[in-house]
N, C-alpha and C positions, 0 to 999 in steps of 0.2 A: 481399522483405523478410527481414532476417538476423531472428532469434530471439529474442524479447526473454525475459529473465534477471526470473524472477519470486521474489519476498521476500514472504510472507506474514506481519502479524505481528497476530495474533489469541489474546485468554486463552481460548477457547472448544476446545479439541482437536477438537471434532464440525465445530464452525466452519471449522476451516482444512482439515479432510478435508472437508469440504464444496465449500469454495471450489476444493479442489485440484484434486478432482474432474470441476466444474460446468467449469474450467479449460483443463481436457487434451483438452477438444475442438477446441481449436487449434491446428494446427501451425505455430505463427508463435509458442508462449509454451511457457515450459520451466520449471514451477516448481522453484528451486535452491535452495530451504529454506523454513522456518517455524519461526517463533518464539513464545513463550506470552506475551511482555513488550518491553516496548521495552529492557531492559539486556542480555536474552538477543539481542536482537535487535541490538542494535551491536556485543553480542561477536562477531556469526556473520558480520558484516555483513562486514570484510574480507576474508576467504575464500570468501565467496559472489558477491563483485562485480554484485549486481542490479542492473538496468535500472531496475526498477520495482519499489516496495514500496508493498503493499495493507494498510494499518495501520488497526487496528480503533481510533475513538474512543474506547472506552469502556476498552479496554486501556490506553490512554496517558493516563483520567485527565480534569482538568477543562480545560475552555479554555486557559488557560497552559499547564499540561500539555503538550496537544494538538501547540503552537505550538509550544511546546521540543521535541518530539520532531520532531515535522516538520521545522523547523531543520535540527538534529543530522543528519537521514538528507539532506535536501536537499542541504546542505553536502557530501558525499560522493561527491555526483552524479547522487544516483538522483532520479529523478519520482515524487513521491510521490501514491498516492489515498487519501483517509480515506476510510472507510466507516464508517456510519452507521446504528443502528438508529432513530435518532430528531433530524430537523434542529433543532440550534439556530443559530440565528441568531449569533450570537456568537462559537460554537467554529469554525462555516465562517467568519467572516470571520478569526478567531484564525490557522485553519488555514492559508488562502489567504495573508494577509499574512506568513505566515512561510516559504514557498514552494511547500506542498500544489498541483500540477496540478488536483485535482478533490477534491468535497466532497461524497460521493454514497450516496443510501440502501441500504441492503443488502438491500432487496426490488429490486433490480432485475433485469431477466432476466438469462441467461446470453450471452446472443449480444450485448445492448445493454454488459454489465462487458467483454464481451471484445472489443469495440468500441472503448472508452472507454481499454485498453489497448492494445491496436495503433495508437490515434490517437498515444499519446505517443513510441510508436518505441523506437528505442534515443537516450536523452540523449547529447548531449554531454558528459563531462567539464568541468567551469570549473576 
């Protein structure tokens, strides 16, 4: 399996040293940045060419939101996960219908998020 290109984008700074962290027990994932917002986050984004970006809900705002930023990173090429402190019903269908891979709480283990990430691989390009 070649290395998937990880994009963190979380308002929490404890948060994404966290996640970055729990992360680097893989040798299949190479996190290639982190961002505090989704507009820092599409500035960074051409230069970091990620596989995969791990985009906090609650950063990106309310359901529409959510959907619009998902979009925007999907269109790009990357597999998006939203992570979640708290499921709504609404923002996961928001998030999915607008490209989001997965809609998934952020109590989840480490070895099941890094799982969940190796599942999506390295996308395609459209």
């Amino acid at each position: 399996m070649d290395t998937i290109r990880l994009f963190i984008v979380d308002q929490n700074s404890k948060v994404r040293q966290a996640l970055e962290a729990r992360l680097s027990s893989s040798s299949y994932i190479e996190v290639v940045g982190t961002a505090r917002d989704p507009a820092e986050g599409m500035r960074l984004y051409p230069k970091l060419k990620p596989d995969v970006i791990l985009l906090d809900a609650k950063t990106a705002g309310r359901p529409n939101d959510v959907a619009d930023v998902v979009g925007d990173f999907a269109k790009q090429g990357s597999s998006v996960i939203v992570l979640t402190s708290y499921a709504f019903e609404a923002e996961r269908e928001a998030a999915l219908d607008s490209g989001a891979a997965q809609y998934i709480l952020k109590d989840i283990d480490s070895a099941a998020l890094i799982g969940e990430i190796e599942s999506l691989g390295k996308p395609s390009v459209q």
